[in-house]
C-alpha positions, 0 to 999 in steps of 0.5 A: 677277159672278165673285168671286176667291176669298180662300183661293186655294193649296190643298194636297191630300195624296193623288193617289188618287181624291179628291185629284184630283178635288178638284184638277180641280173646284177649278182650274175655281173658279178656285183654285190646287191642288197635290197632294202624293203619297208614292208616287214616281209614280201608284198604278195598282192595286187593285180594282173599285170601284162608281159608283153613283147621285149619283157617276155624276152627279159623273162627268158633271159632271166630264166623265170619265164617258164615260171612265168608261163605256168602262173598265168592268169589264163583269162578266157575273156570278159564281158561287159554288163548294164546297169540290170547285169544284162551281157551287153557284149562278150569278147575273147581273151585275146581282143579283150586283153590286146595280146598276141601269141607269146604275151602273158600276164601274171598277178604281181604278187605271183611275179614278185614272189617268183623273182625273191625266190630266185634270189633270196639265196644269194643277195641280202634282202632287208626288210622292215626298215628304209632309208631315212638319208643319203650322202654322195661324198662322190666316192660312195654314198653313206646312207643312214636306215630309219632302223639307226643302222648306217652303211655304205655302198657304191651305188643307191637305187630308187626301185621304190614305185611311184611315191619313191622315198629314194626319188625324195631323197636325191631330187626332191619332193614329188610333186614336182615330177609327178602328172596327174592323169585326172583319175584314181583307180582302187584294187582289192580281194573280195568275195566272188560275188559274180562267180566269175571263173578266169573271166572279167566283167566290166560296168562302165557309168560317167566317168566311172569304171568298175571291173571284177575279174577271177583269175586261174590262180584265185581260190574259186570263192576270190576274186579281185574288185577294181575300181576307176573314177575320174576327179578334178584335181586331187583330193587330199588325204594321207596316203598311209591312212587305208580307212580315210581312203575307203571312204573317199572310195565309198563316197564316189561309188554313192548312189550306183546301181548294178553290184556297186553297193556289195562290191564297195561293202567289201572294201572294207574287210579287204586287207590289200586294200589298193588307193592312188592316182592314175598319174605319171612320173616325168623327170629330165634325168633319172640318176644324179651323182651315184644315185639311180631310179629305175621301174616307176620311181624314174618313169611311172607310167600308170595303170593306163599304160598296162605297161608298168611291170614290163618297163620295170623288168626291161629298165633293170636289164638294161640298168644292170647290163649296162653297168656291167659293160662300163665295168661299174662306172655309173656315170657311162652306165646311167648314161647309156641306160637313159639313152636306151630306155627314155624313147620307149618310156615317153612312147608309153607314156603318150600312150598312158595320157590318151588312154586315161581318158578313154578308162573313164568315159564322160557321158551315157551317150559315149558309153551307149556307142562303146557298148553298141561297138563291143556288141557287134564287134565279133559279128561284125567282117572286120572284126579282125582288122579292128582287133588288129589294129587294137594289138598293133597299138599296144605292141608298138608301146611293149617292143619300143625298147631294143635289147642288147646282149650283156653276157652273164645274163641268160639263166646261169647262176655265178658261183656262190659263195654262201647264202646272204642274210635275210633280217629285219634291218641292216647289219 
């Protein structure tokens, strides 16, 4: 027998990955989602993402993994190059990206896209408006949108990245969970200066990491310009002000040879200009009350990880899943879905710490051995055991979280009752 869930409205803040993902799994429950989105319209940008392992799975069970599959990067490998723009050494798709047979990898605006569409017929997605205030009256929560508008749900989830509004709300301020890694790590569409074709180069310098890369899907001319540098502390500027950022960019990358100078020049005209920290989010519980946090807003684990987007897709399964098999009681659900998750997140996050370091190599000498390492590595007789041992790592990281079976999961659409509204604010 087929139980209604109790905490049937939910509320998700975030239409990036894990937000409509959840919403997708949570309409095959049989509850009610909405999902709100300060952007006036979907986020299409960003950079490649892994999905390695049990989120490949996720993607199967969600029925978008064919989707997936022919929006792949399809990378044929990278190189790295020296301060002439002489090939140091070259590496294959499958060393470079650490991947076995069965991963992939997706632009994130490819993947947000591909979960919208699966569920924009069927679950309201309100976008150009936020929450400004939550209530927990411990019945439902009363939440009030910056538009003016007020609603009430069952349930609130932070889906909403690392700087989380909902995080904000419900437990305080950031800076309270947040770790910072000791580096920043920028991303924006530029020009395809080094006609560059399904192939990354990189160009390390102290303390500095420069990647350009053009995947399958980038128009021939377009290519994407990556940018890591390590800092001592944080540097203060206001994360809405894009041309303050651009110039702390331009300012670390002053006096570089190699493409630099044209490759940061392109900062400027980028229109998904991309600026942060390489931080993670580290918190003792990830719901309170009604409220819940899900993909990095509960457990960022930075670009480092390369696990970011996976834990997104496996943390809505799981949230959704369990919710549904405690019929809608959050606190039996928010309490097996940490009891899953917490171990694989704080194994990536160990992962993420001790690999931040390695982005943004000190000295010449550190790099110079790197070099000599990637130059020889395919000629070398354990090659295989190297690359091997590389691919363990980080599959040990992308399978730490088991998968249960939930039912209602596995592609087929419950029974619709009407297409949902799609507005600039909550009705």
């Amino acid at each position: 027998m087929t139980h209604a869930p109790s905490s049937k409205t939910v509320l998700i803040s975030g239409a990036s990955i894990a937000g409509p993902a959840l919403a997708l799994l949570l309409h095959r429950h049989g509850f009610t989602p909405t999902v709100v989105e300060r952007a006036p319209e979907l986020r299409t940008g960003g950079y490649k993402v892994d999905i390695r392992g049990t989120a490949i799975e996720v993607c199967r069970r969600l029925g978008i993994l064919d989707e997936v599959r022919a929006n792949s990067t399809d990378m044929d490998g990278g190189s790295y190059v020296d301060a002439q723009g002489r090939t140091i050494g070259v590496l294959p798709a499958e060393i470079f990206g650490g991947r076995t047979e069965g991963d992939d990898e997706i632009m994130r605006g490819d993947l947000a896209r591909i979960l919208y569409e699966r569920t924009r017929d069927d679950v309201e997605y309100v976008f150009g408006d936020s929450i400004e205030a939550l209530h927990d009256d411990g019945h439902g929560v009363d939440v009030a949108f910056e538009s003016g508008r007020r609603r009430r749900f069952d349930l609130v989830v932070g889906a909403d990245g690392m700087h989380s509004n909902t995080r904000r709300l419900a437990f305080g301020d950031e800076r309270r969970f947040t770790r910072y890694l000791g580096a920043y790590i920028s991303i924006f569409s530029a020009p395809n200066r080094l006609g560059l074709t399904r192939w990354e180069t990189y160009h390390a310098r102290p303390k500095k990491l420069i990647s350009v890369y053009s995947t399958a899907g980038e128009q021939a001319h377009t290519a994407k310009n990556l940018f890591v540098f390590s800092a001592p502390e944080e540097l203060s500027y206001d994360r809405r002000d894009t041309a303050a950022q651009k110039r702390l960019l331009a300012e670390a990358f002053a006096g570089d040879d190699w493409e630099i100078p044209r490759l940061i020049a392109d900062a400027a005209e980028a229109e998904d200009f991309y600026f942060d920290t390489i931080s993670l989010v580290e918190m003792d519980r990830w719901s309170t009350g009604r409220v819940v946090l899900v993909g990095d807003a509960a457990h960022c684990v930075s670009p480092a990880a390369g696990q970011g987007t996976g834990l997104a897709l496996i943390g809505a399964y799981v949230l959704a899943g369990e919710l549904a098999a405690a019929h809608g009681d959050h606190r039996t659900a928010f309490a097996a879905y940490e009891r899953v998750m917490r171990p694989g997140v704080e194994l990536n996050q160990r992962f993420a710490a001790r690999f931040a370091k390695e982005m943004t190599v000190s000295s010449r000498w550190k790099i110079a051995l790197r070099m000599a390492m990637v130059r020889t590595l395919p000629r070398t007789p354990w090659k295989n055991l190297i690359a091997k041992k590389i691919r363990d790592d980080i599959q040990r990281a992308a399978n730490a979280i088991p998968l249960k079976e939930y039912g209602h999961e596995h592609g087929a659409r419950p029974e619709r009752h009407g297409a949902r509204r799609h507005a600039s604010a909550p009705a």
